[in-house]
C-alpha positions in Angstrom: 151.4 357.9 221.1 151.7 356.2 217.4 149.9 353.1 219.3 147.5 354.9 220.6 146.8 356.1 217.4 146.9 352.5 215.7 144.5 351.5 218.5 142.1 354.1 218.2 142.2 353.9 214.4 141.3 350.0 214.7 138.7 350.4 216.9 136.9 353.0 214.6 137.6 351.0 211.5 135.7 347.8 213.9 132.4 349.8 214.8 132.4 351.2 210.7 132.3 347.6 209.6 129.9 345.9 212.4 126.8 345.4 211.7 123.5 343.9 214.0 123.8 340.2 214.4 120.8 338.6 211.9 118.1 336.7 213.9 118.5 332.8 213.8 115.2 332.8 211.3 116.7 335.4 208.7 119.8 333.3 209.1 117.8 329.8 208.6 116.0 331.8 205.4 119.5 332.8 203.3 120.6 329.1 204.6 117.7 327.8 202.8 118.3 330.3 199.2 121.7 329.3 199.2 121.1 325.6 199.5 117.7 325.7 196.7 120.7 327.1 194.2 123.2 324.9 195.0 121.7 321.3 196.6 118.8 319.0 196.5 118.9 315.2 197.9 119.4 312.3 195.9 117.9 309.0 195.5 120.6 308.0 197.8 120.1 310.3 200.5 116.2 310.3 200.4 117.2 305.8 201.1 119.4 307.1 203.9 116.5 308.9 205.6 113.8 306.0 205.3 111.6 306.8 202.6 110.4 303.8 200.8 110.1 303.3 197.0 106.4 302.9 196.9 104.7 305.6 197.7 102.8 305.6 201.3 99.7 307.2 202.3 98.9 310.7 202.9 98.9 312.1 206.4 95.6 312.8 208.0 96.2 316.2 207.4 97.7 316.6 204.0 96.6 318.7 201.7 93.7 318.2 198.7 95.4 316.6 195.7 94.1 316.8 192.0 95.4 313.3 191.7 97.3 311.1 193.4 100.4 312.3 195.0 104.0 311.6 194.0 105.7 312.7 197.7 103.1 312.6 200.1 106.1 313.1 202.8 106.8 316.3 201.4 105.0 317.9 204.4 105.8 315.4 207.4 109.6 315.3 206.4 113.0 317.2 207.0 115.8 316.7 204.5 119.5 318.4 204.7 118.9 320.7 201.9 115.0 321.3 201.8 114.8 320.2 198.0 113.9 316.8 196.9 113.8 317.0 192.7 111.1 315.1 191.1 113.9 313.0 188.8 114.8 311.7 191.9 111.9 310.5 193.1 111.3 308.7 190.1 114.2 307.1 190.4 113.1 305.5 194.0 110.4 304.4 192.0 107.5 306.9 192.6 105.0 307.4 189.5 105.4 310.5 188.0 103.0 310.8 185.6 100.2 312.2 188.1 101.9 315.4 188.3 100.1 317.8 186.1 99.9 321.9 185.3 96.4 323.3 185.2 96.2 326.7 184.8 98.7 329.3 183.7 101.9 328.3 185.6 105.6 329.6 185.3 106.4 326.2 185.8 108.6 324.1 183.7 107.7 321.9 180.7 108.7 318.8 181.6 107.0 317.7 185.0 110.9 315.6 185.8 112.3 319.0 186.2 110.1 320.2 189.3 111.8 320.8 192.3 109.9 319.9 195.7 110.4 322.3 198.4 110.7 320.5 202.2 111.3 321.8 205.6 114.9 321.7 206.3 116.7 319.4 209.2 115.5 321.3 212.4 113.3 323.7 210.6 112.0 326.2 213.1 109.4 326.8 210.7 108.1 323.2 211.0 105.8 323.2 213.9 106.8 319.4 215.1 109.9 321.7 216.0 108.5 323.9 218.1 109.3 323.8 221.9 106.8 321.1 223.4 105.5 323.4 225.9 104.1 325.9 223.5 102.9 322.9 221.2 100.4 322.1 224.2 99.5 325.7 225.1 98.2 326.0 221.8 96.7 322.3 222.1 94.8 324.3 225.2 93.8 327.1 223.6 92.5 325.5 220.4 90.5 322.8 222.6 89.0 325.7 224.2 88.2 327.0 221.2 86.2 324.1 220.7 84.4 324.3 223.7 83.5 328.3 222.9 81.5 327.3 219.8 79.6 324.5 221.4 78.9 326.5 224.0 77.4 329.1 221.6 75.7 326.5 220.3 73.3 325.5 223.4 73.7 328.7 225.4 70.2 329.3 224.8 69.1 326.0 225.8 69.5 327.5 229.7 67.2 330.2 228.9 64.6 329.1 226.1 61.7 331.2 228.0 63.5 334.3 227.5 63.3 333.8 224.0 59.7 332.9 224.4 59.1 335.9 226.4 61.0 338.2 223.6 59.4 337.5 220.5 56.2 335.9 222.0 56.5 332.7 220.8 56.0 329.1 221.8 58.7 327.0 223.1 58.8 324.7 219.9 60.3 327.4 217.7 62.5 328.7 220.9 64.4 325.5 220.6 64.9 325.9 216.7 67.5 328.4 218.3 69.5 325.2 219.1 68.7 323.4 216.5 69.7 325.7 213.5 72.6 326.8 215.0 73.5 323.0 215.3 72.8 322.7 211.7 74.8 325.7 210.9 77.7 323.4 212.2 77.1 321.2 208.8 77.2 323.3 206.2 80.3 325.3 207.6 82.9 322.9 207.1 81.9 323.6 203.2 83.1 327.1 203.1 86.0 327.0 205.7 87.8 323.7 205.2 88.8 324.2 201.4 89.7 327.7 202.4 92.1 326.7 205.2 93.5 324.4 202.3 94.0 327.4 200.4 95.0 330.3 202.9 95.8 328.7 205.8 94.2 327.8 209.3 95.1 331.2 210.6 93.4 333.0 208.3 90.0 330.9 208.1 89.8 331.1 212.1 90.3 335.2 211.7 88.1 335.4 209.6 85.1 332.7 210.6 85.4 333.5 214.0 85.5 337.2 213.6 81.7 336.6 211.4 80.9 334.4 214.2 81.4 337.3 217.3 79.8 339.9 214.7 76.8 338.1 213.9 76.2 337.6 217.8 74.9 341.4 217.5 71.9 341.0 215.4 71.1 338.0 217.8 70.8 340.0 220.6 69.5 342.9 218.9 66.6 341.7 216.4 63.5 342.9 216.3 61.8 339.4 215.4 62.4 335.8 215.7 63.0 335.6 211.6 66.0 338.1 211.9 67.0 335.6 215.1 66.9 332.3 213.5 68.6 333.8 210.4 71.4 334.9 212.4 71.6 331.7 215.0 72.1 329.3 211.5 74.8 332.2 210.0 76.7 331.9 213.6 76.7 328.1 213.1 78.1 328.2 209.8 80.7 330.4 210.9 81.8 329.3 214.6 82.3 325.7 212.2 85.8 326.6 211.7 86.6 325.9 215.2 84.5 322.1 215.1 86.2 321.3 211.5 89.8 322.8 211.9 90.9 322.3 215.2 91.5 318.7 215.0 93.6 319.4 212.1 95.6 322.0 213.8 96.6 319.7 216.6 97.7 316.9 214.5 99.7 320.0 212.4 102.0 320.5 215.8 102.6 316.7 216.7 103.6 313.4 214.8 101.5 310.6 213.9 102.9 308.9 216.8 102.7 311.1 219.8 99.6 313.0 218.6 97.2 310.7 220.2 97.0 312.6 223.6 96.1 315.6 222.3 93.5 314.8 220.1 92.0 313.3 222.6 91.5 316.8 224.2 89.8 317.7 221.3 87.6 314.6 221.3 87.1 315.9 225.0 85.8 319.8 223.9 82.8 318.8 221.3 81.1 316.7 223.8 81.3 319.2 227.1 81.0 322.6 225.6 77.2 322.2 225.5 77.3 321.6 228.7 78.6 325.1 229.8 75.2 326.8 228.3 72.5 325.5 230.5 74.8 325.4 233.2 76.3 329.2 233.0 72.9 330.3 231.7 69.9 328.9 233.6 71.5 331.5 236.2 71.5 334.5 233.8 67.9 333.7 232.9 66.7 333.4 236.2 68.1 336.7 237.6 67.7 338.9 234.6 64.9 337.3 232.6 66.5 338.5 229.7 67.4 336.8 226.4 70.1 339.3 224.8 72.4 339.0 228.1 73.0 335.0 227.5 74.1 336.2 223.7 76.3 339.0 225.3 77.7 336.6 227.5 78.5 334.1 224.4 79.5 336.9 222.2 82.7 337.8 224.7 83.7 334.4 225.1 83.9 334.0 221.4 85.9 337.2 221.4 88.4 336.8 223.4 89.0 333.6 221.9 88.8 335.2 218.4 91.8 337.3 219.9 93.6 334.3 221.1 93.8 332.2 218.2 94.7 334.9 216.2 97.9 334.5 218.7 98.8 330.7 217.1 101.3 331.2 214.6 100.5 329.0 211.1 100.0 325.5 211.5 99.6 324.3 208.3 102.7 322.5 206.5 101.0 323.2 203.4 100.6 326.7 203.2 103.9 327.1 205.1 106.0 325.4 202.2 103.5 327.3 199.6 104.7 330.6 201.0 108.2 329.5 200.7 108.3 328.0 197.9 107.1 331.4 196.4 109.6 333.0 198.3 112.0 330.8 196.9 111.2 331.4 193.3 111.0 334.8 193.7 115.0 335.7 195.0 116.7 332.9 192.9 114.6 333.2 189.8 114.1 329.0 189.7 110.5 328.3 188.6 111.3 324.6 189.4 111.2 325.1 192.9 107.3 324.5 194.2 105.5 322.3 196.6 103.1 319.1 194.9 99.9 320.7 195.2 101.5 323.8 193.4 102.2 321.6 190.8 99.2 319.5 190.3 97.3 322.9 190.6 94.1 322.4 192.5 91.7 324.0 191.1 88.0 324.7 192.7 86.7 322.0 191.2 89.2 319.2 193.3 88.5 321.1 196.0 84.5 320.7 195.8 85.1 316.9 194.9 87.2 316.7 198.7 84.2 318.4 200.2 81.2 317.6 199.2 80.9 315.0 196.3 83.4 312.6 198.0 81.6 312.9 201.2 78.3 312.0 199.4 79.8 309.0 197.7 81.1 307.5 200.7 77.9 307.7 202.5 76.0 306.1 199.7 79.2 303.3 198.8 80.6 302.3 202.6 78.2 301.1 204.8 81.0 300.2 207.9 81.3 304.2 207.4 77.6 305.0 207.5 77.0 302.7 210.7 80.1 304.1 212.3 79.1 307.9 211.6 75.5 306.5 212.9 76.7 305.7 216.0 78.4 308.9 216.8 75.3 311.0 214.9 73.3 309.6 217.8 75.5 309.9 221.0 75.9 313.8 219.8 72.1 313.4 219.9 71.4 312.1 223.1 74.0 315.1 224.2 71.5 317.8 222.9 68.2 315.6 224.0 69.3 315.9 227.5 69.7 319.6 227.5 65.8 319.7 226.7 65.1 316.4 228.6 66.7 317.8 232.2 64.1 320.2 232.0 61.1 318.2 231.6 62.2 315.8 234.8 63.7 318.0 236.7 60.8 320.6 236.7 58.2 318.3 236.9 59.0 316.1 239.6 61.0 318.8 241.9 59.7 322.2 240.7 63.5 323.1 239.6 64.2 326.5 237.9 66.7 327.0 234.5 69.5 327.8 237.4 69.4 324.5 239.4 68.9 322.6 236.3 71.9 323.7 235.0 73.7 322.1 238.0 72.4 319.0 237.0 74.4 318.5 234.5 78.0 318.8 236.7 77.8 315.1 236.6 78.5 315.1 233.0 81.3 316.7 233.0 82.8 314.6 235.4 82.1 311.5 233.6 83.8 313.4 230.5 86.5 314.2 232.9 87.2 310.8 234.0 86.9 309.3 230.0 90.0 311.6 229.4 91.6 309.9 231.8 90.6 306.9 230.0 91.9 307.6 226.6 95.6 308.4 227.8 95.6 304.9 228.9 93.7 303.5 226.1 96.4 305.7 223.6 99.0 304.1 225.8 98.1 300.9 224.9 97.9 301.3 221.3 101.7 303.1 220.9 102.8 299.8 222.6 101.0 297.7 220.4 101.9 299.5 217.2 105.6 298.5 217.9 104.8 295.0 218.3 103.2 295.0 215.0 101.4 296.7 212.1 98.4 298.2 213.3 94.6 297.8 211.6 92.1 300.5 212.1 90.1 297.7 214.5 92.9 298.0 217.1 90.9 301.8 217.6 88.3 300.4 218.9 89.5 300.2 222.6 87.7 302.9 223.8 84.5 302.5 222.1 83.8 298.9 223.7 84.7 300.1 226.8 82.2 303.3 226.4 79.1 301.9 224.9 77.4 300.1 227.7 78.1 303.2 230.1 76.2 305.5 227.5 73.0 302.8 227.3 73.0 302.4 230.9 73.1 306.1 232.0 69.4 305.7 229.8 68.1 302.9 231.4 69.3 304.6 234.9 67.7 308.2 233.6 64.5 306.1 233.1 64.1 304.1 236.6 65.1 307.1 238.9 62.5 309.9 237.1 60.5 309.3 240.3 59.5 312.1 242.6 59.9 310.0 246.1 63.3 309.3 244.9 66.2 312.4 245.6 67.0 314.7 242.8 70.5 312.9 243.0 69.4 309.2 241.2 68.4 310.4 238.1 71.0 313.4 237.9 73.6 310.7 238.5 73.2 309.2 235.1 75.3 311.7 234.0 78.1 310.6 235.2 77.8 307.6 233.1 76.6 309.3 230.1 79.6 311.5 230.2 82.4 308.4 230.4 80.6 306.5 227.6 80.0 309.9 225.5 83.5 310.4 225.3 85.2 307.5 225.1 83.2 306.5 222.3 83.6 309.5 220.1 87.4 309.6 220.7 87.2 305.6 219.6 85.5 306.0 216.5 87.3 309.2 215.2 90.3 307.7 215.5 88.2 304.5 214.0 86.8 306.2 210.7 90.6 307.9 210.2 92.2 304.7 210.1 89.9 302.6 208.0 89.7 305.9 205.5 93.1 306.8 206.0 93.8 308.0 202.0 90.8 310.4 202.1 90.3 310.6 206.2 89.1 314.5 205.4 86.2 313.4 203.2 84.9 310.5 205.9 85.6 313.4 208.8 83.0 315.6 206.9 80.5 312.7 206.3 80.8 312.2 210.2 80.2 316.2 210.7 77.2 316.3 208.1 75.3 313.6 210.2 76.8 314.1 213.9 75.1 318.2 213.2 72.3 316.9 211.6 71.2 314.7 214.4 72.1 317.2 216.7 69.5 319.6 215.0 67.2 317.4 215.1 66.7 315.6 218.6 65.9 318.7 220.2 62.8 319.3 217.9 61.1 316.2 219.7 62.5 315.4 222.6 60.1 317.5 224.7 57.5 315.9 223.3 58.5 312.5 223.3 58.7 313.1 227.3 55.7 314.7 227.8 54.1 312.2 225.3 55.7 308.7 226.7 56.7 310.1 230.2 59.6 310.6 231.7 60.1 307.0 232.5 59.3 304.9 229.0 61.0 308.1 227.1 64.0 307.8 228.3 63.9 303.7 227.8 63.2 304.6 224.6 66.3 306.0 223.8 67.7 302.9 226.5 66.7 300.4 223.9 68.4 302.3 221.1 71.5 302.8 222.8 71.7 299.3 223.7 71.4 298.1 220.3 74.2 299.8 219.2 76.0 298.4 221.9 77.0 295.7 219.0 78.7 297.7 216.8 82.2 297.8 218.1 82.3 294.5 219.2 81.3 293.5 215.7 83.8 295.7 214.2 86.5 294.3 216.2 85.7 290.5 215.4 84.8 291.3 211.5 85.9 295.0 210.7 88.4 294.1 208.1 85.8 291.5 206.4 83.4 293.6 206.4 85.0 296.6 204.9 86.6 294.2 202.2 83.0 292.6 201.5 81.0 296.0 201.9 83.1 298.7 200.8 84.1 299.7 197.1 87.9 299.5 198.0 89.8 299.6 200.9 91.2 303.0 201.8 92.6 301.8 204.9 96.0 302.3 206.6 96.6 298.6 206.4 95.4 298.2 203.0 98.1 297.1 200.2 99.8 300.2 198.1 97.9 299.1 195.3 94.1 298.4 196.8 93.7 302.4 197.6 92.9 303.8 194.5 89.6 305.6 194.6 87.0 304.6 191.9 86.9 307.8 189.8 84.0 309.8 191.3 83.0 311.2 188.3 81.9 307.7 186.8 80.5 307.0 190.1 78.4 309.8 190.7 78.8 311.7 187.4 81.3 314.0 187.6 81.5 317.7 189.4 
């Protein structure tokens, strides 16, 4: 009986002290306290792990600096006890003296007494940790993303009379409903990319996207073309997020080195979401006539995708280290403990230098950038010519309606289809190559040679077949050509203008946006014209002999890309340039200061 007793008395005295077991996160997160009071690496171990003395360039996605960083790797790295002290770094060699305080911080005095905050080894908080197949349902849902807002964008080219039968206006300021919506798209970036460097990519796609299905109502709704237009550009500027951040988001999930494949998707999404809108919508307008059912239509797709992304977890290294960092500070007490940008203290005005000024220098100071941003400012082009071109041939010589137009441009998306299938291979070449040697931004250019006679020729093709004895299946067929070059040649050159402006890749990016949506806006103001004008034949040739002169460009940049860049350029920002040739001229001598 006594040992029953005992027993029962043991048992008791087990269930009094047990308590719930403590997820493997919360675990990971006391891990972490414990270690930022107790260890940090040292020169030693930070040589152990592979991190050079001199300090390399940025990541394509790291964060806006005030001034030139100390640890870029800070965001790309694991360590054993996520704290690397500044003193350390200094004593691999790094320069310390860039590190500065603006503002009021509870930092410490001295900047050698910081303490930089890291993802820890096996961090399930880093996203290059998380499980692969998740990493590529996100890739998925992100690219689809993309292809929601460029669909929004040339929904309404399937249905341009039913905005002319709205508001009783011609077709020329129907198609301005393409156009500003497209220009929208340049002026987003502006607002949402220094915002996602502030708060995160999940908070500027909540709250962009969430503008963007809201301001679909007035566009349905308005009583006048003005209220239309106004609300068309606002949706641009908005739905922007999803053009300017998504690449970003991707490369956020997967390394340098295995990233290639799934940016290509979102190289893939820019190029065929237009596509979608004449094709869903020249059916909508031909059995219901009606303009506010294609904005309906585009106003659901955008919300269930607003409700989807809002799914993806924070990407952005960042903003997750920020929020530790604070964290951190907060239960030990240690103001030491931050992440660089914390440190340097990026204010507004860095930020509008990284977006705009910077952007406007380069475009005025690098002509290899101009040319290359050129090139893919008038593919994008072409892209929203045809959605106005199709119409004029396709009418005219075979008395098609918006529906069966819209099937004319299947053959597009196939050619995108089979490009995709291109760049794996193409990417599969380079990650062999890069182990064979260093790589130079001119080894991007695969894709781009092998795209840009397919893009002239689909012209030249468009132009001899717009005959009415021939079937509607030659000239629609150019498509397929169109679509191969299209996107082979803007997943060449992206990857192009990131490696030969690897140190301020974000700033060259939103010179490519600014002109790729510019163009974009623009073509579709003339293109009717021009075909009514020239004819279908000589208008299309037109834009043959254009195409085919730019033929030259990546073949020239693959024989005398580097020469060029070093003769042209006003320093070489490249990811094969030497650690001391990438130091920016200071903007505000160059362009006077922000």
């Amino acid at each position: 009986m006594s040992d029953r007793s005992s027993l029962d008395s043991s048992v008791r005295s087990s269930i009094a002290s047990w308590q719930p077991r403590e997820k493997p996160q919360q675990l990971l997160e006391q891990d972490v306290t414990s270690r930022a009071l107790s260890r940090h690496e040292t020169a030693e171990t930070l040589q152990t792990m592979g991190m050079a003395r001199g300090t390399p360039l940025p990541d394509v996605v790291a964060p806006t600096y005030a001034a030139a960083p100390v640890f870029p790797e800070e965001y790309t790295m694991e360590t054993p006890s996520g704290i690397v002290p500044l003193a350390q770094l200094e004593s691999l060699g790094r320069t310390v003296t860039t590190v500065s305080k603006k503002g009021e911080k509870p930092y410490p005095a001295e900047p050698e007494e910081l303490r930089f905050v890291t993802f820890v080894t096996g961090d399930p908080a880093n996203p290059h940790n998380w499980p692969i197949w998740i990493r590529w349902l996100y890739t998925i849902i992100l690219s689809t993303l993309v292809v929601c807002v460029a669909y929004g964008s040339a929904c309404i080219a399937g249905g341009l009379s039913t905005v002319s039968d709205t508001y009783h206006v011609g077709n020329e300021v129907a198609i301005l409903s393409v156009s500003l919506m497209v220009l929208g798209f340049a002026f987003g970036p502006l607002i949402w990319s220094p915002f996602s460097d502030i708060y995160g990519r999940r908070a500027a796609y909540f709250v962009s996207l969430g503008l963007y299905v809201i301001f679909n109502i007035p566009c349905a709704i308005s009583p006048n073309i003005s209220g239309h237009m106004i609300c068309r550009f606002l949706c641009g500027v908005y739905a922007s997020s999803g053009l300017c951040l998504v690449g970003g988001s991707i490369a956020d999930m997967f390394p340098a080195e295995t990233r290639g494949k799934a940016i290509a998707f979102f190289a893939f999404a820019p190029y065929c979401g237009p596509v979608f809108g004449p094709l869903v919508n020249g059916f909508v307008s031909v059995s219901t006539g009606r303009m506010d059912y294609i904005i309906w239509f585009n106003m659901a797709f955008a919300g269930v995708m607003w409700l989807l992304v809002a799914l993806i977890p924070e990407t952005y290294a960042p903003v997750i280290l920020s929020r530790r960092a604070k964290k951190l500070r907060k239960e030990t007490g240690d103001s030491r403990l931050v992440t660089e940008t914390e440190a340097q203290g990026v204010s507004f005005k860095d930020m509008l230098r990284a977006c705009l000024v910077r952007p406007l220098y380069f475009s005025v100071t690098e002509p290899v950038l101009v040319l290359t941003c050129g090139y893919v400012c008038l593919i994008y082009s072409l892209l929203y010519a045809f959605f106005f071109a199709y119409p004029v041939i396709f009418n005219e010589l075979y008395g098609y309606k918006d529906n069966l137009i819209g099937l004319m441009f299947i053959p597009i998306l196939i050619g995108a289809c089979m490009a995709l299938c291109t760049t794996f291979w193409c990417e599969h070449l380079y990650l062999k190559l890069i182990k064979q040697r260093r790589p130079c931004p001119e080894d991007r250019l695969l894709g781009a040679m092998i795209g840009a006679p397919f893009a002239a020729i689909a012209l030249w093709m468009l132009g001899a077949t717009s005959y009415k004895h021939l079937i509607w299946v030659a000239p629609a067929s150019s498509g397929l050509a169109f679509g191969y070059g299209m996107v082979l040649i803007y997943y060449s050159l992206n990857n192009y203008i990131i490696d030969c402006y690897a140190k301020y890749a974000s700033s060259a990016l939103a010179t490519k946006v600014f002109l790729r949506s510019a163009g974009g806006a623009a073509f579709p103001l003339f293109t009717t014209q021009m075909y009514h004008n020239l004819g279908l034949q000589w208008a299309s040739w037109l834009l043959a002999f254009i195409a085919t002169g730019m033929i030259i460009i990546p073949f020239a940049f693959k024989r005398w890309g580097k020469s060029l860049r070093a003769r042209l350029g006003r320093a070489d920002y490249s990811i094969d340039a030497e650690p001391d040739e990438v130091e920016v001229p200071k903007l505000e001598n160059e362009v006077g200061g922000v």
